[in-house]
Structure formats: C-alpha cells, structure tokens
C-alpha positions as a LaTeX table, in Angstrom:
\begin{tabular}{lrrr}
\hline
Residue & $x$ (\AA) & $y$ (\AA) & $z$ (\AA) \\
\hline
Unk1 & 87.66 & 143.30 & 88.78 \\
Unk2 & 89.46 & 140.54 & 90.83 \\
Unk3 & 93.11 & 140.31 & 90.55 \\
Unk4 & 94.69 & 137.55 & 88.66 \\
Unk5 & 98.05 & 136.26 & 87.27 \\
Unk6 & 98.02 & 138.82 & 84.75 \\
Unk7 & 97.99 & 141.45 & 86.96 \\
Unk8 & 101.19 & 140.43 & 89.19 \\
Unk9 & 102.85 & 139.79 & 85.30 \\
Unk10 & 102.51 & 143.54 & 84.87 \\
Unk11 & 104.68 & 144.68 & 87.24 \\
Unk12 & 107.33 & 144.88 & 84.99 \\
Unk13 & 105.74 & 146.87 & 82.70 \\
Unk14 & 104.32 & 149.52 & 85.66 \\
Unk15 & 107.94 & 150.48 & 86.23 \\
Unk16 & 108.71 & 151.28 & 82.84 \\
Unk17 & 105.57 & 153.25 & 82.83 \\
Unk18 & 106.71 & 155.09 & 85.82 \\
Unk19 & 110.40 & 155.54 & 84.66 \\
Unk20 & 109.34 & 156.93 & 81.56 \\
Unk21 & 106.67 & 159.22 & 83.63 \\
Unk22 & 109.00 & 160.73 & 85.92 \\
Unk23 & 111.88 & 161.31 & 82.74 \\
Unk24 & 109.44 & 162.57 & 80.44 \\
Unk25 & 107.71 & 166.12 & 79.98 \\
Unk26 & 105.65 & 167.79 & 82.58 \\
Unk27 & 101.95 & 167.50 & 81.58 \\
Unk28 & 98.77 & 169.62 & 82.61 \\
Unk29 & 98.46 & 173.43 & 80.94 \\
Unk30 & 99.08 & 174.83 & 84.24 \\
Unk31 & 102.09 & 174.68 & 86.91 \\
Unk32 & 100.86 & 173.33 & 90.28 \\
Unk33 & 101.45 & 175.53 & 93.74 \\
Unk34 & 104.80 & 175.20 & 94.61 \\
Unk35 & 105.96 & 173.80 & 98.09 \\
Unk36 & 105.90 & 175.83 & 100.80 \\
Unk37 & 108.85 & 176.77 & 103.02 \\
Unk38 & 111.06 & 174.22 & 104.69 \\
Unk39 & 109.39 & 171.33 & 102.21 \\
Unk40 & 111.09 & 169.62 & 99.81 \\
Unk41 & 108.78 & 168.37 & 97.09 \\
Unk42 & 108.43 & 165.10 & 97.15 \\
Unk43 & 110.35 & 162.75 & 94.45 \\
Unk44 & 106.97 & 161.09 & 93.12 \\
Unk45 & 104.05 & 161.87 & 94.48 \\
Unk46 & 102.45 & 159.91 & 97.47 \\
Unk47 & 98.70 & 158.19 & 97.09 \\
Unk48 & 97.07 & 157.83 & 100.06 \\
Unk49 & 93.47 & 156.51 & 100.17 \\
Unk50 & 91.40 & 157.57 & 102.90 \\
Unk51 & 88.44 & 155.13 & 103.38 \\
Unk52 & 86.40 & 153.33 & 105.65 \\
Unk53 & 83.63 & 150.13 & 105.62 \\
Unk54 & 80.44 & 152.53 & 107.31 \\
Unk55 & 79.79 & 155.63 & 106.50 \\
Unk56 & 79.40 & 158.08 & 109.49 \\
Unk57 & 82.62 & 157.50 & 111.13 \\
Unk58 & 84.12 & 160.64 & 110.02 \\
Unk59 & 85.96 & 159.45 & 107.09 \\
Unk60 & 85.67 & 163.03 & 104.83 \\
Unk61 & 86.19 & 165.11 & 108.07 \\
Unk62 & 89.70 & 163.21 & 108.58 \\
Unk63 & 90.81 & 163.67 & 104.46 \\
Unk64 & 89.88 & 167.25 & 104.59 \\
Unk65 & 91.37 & 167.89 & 108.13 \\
Unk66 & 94.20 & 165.95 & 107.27 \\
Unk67 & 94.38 & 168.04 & 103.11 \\
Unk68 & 95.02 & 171.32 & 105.59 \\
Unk69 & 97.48 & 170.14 & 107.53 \\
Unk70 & 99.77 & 169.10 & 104.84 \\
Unk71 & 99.02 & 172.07 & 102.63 \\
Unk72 & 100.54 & 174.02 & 105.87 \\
Unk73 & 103.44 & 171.78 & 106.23 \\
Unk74 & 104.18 & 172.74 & 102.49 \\
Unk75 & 102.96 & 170.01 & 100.93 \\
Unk76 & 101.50 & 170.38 & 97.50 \\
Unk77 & 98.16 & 168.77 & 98.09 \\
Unk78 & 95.61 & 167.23 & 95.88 \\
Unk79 & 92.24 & 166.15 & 97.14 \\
Unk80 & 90.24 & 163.50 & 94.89 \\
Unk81 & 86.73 & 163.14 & 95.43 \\
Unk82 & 85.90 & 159.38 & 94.89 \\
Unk83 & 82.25 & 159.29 & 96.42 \\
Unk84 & 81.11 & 159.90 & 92.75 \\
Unk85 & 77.86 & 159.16 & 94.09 \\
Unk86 & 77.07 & 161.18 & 97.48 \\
Unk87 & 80.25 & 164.05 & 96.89 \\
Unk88 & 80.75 & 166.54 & 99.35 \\
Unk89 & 84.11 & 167.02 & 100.38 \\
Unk90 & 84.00 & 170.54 & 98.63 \\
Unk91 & 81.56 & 171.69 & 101.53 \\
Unk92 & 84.37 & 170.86 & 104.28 \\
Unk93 & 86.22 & 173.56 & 102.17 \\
Unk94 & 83.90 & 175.96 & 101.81 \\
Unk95 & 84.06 & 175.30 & 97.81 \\
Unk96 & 81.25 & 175.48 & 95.37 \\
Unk97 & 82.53 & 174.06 & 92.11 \\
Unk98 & 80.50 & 175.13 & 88.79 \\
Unk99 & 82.05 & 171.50 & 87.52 \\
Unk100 & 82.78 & 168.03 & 88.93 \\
Unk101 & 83.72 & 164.96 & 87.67 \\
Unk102 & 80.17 & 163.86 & 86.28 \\
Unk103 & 81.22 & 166.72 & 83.25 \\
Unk104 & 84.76 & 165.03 & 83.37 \\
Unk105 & 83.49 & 161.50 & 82.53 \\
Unk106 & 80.53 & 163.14 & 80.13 \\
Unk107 & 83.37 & 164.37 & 78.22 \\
Unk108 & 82.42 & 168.15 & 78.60 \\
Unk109 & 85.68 & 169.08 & 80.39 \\
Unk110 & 89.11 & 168.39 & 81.14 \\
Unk111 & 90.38 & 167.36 & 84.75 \\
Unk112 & 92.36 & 170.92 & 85.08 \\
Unk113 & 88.93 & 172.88 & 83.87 \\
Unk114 & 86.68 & 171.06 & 86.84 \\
Unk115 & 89.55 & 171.41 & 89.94 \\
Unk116 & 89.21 & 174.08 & 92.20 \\
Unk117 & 91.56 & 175.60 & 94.11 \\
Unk118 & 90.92 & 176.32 & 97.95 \\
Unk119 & 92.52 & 179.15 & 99.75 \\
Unk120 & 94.59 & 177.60 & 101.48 \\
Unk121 & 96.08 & 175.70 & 97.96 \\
Unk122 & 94.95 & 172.42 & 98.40 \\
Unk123 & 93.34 & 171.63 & 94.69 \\
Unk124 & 90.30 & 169.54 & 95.05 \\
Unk125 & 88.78 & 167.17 & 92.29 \\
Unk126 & 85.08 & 167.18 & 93.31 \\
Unk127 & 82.35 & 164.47 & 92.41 \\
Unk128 & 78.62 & 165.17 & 91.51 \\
Unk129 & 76.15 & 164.20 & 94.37 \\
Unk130 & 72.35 & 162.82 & 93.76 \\
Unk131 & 73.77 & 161.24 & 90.26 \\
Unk132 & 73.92 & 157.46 & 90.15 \\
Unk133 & 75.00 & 157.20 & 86.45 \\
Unk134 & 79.15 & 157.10 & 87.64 \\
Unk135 & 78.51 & 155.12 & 90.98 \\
Unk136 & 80.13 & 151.75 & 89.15 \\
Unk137 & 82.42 & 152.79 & 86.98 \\
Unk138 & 82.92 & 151.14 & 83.67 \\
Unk139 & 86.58 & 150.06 & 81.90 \\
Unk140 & 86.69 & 153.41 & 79.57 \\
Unk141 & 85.72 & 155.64 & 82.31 \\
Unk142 & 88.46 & 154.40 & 84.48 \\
Unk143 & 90.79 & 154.75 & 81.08 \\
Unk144 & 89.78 & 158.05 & 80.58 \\
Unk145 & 90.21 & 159.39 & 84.07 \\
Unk146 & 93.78 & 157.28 & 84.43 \\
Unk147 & 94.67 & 159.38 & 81.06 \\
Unk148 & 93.52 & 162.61 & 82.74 \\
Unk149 & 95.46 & 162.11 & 86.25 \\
Unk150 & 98.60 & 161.45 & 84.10 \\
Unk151 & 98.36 & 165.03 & 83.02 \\
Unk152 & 98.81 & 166.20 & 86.78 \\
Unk153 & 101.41 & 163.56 & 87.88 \\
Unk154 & 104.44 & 166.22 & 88.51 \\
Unk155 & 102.16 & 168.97 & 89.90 \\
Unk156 & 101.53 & 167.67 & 93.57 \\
Unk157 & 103.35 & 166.00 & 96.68 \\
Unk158 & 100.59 & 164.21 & 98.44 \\
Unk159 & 97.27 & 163.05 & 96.41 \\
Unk160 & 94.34 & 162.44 & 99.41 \\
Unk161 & 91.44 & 160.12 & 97.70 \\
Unk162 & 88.25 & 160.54 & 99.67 \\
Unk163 & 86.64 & 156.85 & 98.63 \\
Unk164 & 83.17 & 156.71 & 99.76 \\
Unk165 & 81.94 & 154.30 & 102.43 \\
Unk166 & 81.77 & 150.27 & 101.76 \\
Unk167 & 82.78 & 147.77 & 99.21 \\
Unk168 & 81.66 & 148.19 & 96.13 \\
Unk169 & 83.38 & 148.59 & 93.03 \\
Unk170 & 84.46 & 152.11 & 93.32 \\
Unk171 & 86.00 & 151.63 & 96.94 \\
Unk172 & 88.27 & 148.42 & 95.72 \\
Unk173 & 89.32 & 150.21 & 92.80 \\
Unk174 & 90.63 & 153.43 & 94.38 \\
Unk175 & 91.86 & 151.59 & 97.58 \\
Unk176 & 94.08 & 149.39 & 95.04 \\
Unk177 & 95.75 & 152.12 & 93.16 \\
Unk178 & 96.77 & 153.87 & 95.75 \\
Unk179 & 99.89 & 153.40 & 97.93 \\
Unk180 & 99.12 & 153.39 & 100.91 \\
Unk181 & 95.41 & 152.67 & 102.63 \\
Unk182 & 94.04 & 154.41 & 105.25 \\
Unk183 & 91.12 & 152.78 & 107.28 \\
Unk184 & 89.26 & 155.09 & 109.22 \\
Unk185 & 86.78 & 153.79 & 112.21 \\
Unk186 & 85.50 & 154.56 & 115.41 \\
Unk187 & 85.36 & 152.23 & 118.56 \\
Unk188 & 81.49 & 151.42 & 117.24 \\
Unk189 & 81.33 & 148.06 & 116.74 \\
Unk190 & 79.34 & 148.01 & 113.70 \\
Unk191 & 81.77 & 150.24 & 112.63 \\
Unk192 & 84.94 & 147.42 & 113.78 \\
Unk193 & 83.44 & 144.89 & 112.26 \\
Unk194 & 82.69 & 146.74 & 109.05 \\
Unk195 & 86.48 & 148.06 & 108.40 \\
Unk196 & 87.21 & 144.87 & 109.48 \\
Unk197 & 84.89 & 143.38 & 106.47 \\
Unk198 & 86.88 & 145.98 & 104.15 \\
Unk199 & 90.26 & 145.32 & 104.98 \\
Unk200 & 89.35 & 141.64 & 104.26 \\
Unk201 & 87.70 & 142.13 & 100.74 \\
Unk202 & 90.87 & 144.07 & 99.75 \\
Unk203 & 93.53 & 140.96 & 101.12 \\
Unk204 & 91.90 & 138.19 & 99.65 \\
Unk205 & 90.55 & 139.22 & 96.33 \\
Unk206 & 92.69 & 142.08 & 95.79 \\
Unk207 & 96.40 & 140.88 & 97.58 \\
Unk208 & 96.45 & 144.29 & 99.92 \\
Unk209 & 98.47 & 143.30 & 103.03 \\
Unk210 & 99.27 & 146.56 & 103.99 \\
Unk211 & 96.76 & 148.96 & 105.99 \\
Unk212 & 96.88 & 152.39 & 108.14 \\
Unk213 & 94.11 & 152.91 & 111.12 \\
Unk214 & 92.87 & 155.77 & 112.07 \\
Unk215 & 90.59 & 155.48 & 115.15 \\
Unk216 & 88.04 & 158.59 & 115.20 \\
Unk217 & 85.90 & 159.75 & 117.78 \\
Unk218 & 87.48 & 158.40 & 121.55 \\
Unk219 & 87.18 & 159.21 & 124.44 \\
Unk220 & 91.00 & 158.29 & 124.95 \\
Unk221 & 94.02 & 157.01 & 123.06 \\
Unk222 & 93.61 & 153.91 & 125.31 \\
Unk223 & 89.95 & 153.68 & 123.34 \\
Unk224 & 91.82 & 153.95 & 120.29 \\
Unk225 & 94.41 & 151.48 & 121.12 \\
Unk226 & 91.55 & 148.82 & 122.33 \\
Unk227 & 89.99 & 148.91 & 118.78 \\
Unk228 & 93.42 & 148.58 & 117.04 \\
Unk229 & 94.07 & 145.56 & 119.44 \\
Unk230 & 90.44 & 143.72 & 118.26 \\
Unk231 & 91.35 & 144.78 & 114.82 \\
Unk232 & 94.97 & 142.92 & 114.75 \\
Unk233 & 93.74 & 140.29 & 116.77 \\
Unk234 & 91.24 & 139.09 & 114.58 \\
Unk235 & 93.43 & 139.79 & 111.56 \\
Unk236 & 96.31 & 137.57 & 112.59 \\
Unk237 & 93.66 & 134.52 & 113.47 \\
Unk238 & 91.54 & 134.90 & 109.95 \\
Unk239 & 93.82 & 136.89 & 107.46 \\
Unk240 & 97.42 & 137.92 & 106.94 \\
Unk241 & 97.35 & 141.65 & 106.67 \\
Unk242 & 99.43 & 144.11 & 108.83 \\
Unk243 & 98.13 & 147.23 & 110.79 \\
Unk244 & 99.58 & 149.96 & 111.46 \\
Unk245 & 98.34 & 152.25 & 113.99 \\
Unk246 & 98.82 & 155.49 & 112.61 \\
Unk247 & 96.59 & 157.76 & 115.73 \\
Unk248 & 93.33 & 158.71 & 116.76 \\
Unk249 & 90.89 & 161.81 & 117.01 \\
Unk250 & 89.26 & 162.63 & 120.07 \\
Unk251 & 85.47 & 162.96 & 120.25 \\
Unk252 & 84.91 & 166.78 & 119.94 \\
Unk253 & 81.57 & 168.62 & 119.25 \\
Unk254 & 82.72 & 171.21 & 117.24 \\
Unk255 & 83.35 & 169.11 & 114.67 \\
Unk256 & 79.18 & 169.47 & 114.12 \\
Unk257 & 80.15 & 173.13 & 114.07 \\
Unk258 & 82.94 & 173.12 & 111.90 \\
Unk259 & 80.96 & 171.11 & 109.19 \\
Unk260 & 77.89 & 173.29 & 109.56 \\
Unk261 & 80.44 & 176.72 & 108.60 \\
Unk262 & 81.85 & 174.09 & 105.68 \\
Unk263 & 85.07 & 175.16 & 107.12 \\
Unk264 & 87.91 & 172.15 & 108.71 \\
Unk265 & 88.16 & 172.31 & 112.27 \\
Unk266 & 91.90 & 172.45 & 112.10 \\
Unk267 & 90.97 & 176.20 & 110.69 \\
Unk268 & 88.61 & 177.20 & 113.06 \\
Unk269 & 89.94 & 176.01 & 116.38 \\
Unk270 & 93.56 & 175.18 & 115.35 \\
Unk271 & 94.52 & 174.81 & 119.19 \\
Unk272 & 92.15 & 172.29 & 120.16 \\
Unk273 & 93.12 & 168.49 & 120.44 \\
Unk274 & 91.55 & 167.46 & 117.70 \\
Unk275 & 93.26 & 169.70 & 115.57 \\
Unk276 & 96.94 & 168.70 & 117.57 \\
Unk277 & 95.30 & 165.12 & 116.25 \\
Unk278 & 95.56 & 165.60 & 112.47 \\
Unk279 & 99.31 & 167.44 & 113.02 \\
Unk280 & 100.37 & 164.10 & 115.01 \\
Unk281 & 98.74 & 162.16 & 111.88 \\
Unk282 & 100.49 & 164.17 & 109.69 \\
Unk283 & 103.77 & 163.74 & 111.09 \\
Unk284 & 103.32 & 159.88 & 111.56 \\
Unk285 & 102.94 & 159.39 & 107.88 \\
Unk286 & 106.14 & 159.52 & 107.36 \\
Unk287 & 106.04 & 161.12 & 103.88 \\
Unk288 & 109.18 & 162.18 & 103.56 \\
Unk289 & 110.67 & 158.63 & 104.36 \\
Unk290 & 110.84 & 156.05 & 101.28 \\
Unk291 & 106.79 & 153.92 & 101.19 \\
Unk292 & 107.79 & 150.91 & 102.98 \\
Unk293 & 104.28 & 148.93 & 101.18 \\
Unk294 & 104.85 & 146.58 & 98.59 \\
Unk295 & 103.76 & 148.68 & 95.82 \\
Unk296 & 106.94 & 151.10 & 96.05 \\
Unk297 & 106.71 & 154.83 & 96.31 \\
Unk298 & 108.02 & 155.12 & 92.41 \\
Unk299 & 104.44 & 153.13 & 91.32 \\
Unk300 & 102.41 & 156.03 & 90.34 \\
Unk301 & 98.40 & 156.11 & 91.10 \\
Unk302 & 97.87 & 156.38 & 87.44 \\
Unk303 & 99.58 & 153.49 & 85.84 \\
Unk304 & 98.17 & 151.25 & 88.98 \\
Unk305 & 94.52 & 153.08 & 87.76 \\
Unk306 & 95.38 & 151.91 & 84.02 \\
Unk307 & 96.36 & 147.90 & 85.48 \\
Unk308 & 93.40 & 148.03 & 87.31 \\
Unk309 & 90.91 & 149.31 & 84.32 \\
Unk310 & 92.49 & 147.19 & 81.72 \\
Unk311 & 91.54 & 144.20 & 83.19 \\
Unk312 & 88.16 & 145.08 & 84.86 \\
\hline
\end{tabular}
C-alpha cells in the first residue's frame, strides 16, 4: 500500500473528482440533520482522523467527546468506526446497532441501512467487534466502502474516523485519506514513543507531514506541553513532519464512570475541566477556517479512499 509516483500523478485527477462531486447531485436516500443555529455548513466536508500508536490512551473517549461537542456547536457530525476489528465507539453513545459494517462489506446492507443516529444527531458508522475477517482490508472492500461514503458526501460538516490503535494496514489507510490527523497520547512513554513510531510510518512511506496532538490524561497543561516538546524535538532531528499542538485533557476519574453509563463525559458532567477540554479542542480546530494541510479542504475523504484502494 506504499505510495509511489503514481499516486502524486493523480492529483490532477482527485480535483476533477471533487469538482464534479461538489457540482453534481446530492446522493444518499435520506437528507442529513441540518446545522444547528449560528453554524454555517461547511463548504466540503472536513476529515479528521482521530488515532493513536497504543491503545489505552484514550483515543475513542476523545472522538466521541469531541463528536458531542461539535454536534452542539451545530455541526453536522459523522462518526466512522475504523477499529473494524475491536469496535466500540457505539457504547460511548449509548448505541446498540442491529448492523455494522461487517454486513456492509458482506454485501447484506447499504451504508445508510447500518448508521445509527444518536440523540444528540451525531450519525455513527459502527464496526463489528470479535470478527477478524475485515481487520486487513482488501482492494474491493476499500472500493466498495469509497463507493458507499460517496453517497453521504453532502450530508455532513465534520466526518470523525475512530482508527484503531497501531500501524497496520487499516490505521495507514484511514490516516491517509483523511485531511487532517489527529495523534492522540498521554505523557506515558511507551505511549511517546509509540505515536512517535506512527507519525513516522505515515511521513516516510506515506508523505504525511502534517499532524495534530492531543495530549490526554495530565496532570497539567505544562505535562502536556513537555510531551509535545519531546515529540517535536525528536521529529525535527530524525524526520520532517510538523506538530501542531492542538490541547490536552486533564486526568479525571469520571471518565471510568462515564464509559461504564456508555454515556460521553461532556454529557454527564458538562462543567468539569475535562469537558471545558474538548470545547477548547473544538474551537482550536479551526473548522471554519480554509485546511491549511497539503491535501486541501476541497480533496474529499472518498476520492483520497478510491487513490488509496486502487493502488493497494
């Protein structure tokens, strides 16, 4: 799945694509929640990948945290499941889909037939957990799920993929089509050295030069800022990537809580600093401000996904 000439030939061709996506007829049988109050929908949608390089740092808590947050803003808010393997973002909602995305790529049903709507409007996409079959997924799959996401294209603001944890296939191939990647980590320093180890993988074989941080779990933004420090430092000595520090969550216990209710903390204890965390995350995303990373905000996830699978 490694990058080559042939991909960086394409990039003519990926506007076209995305000229004659935005020009042409709204797909999907269904409308998508409109924005909320104050928000002007977006012009294309934004892809962020949320991902990190160990599991256990809190990488699902910050997507689904972060999913609520917009969906209050206004934002019209789509939440991918791409741990096809060990899924649960659905339980941070609450959710209990009758479908996921194992019937999706078994061909039993449509993208718009498994989502699930929370009720707060955020639209999740969930995965299948315990299966290994869709763990590595093949060039047809990836076809057939780039055809499927083209259907949905006009119907949401911000798409949030959950990746899982690591680098294998799956990871590199989300973390690629999306716009903009968001590394999440905690001041562990397994856990440094493994995002680290990620954000490498996806500079040298796959050309990403562009990464967001989120620091979880600190004791103190000067924590935070410590571990973004070690991060850039190594970086500008062994690889040319840039960082951005986009915040940190504090350490809070009721985050154990909040999972064990499957409900976001944001929800439960929306005045606690955690929560003020994922609104200051929010707001330094910048969404409404044109995608500064190379890939341009007019690239859609979706003809990136259909690069990526025709020459994997």
């Amino acid at each position: 799945m490694e990058f080559d000439g042939r991909e960086r030939d394409q990039a003519g061709t990926l506007r076209s694509l995305s000229r004659e996506m935005d020009s042409g007829p709204a797909g999907g049988p269904a409308a998508g929640p409109a924005a909320g109050p104050g928000v002007k929908p977006l012009k294309a949608a934004r892809v962020l990948s949320i991902t990190s390089g160990k599991g256990g740092v809190g990488k699902t808590v910050c997507a689904a945290n972060l999913a609520l947050v917009l969906a209050r803003r206004g934002y019209r808010v789509l939440v991918i499941d791409a741990d096809l393997g060990l899924a649960n973002i659905d339980l941070y909602f609450g959710l209990s889909p009758q479908y996921n995305l194992n019937h999706f790529f078994s061909g039993e049903k449509k993208l718009d037939e498994i989502s699930i709507a929370t009720d707060e409007g955020i639209v999740v996409l969930p995965a299948g957990s315990g299966i290994q079959k869709y763990t590595r997924l093949d060039s047809t799959q990836k076809l057939v799920f780039m055809e499927g996401l083209e259907t949905l294209h006009d119907r949401f603001d911000v798409v949030l993929i959950d990746t899982e944890a690591g680098i294998s296939e799956n990871v590199t191939y989300f973390n690629v089509a999306a716009q903009d990647i968001i590394v999440v980590t905690t001041p562990e320093p397994t856990a440094i050295s493994d995002a680290y180890a990620l954000m490498k993988l996806l500079s040298t074989r796959f050309y990403e030069k562009r990464f967001k941080l989120i620091v979880n779990s600190v004791s103190s933004e000067n924590e935070a800022l410590d571990v973004y420090q070690k991060l850039t430092m190594v970086s500008s000595r062994f690889i040319d990537i840039s960082i951005d520090f986009l915040g940190s969550v504090p350490l809070d216990k009721r985050f154990t809580e909040s999972v064990r209710k499957q409900r976001t903390l944001v929800e439960i204890y929306p005045k606690s600093k955690a929560s003020q965390a994922f609104t200051d995350l929010m707001e330094n995303l910048a969404l409404d401000t044109e995608c500064l990373a190379p890939k341009g905000s007019q690239q859609f996830f979706w003809n990136r996904l259909l690069s990526i699978a025709e020459n994997s």
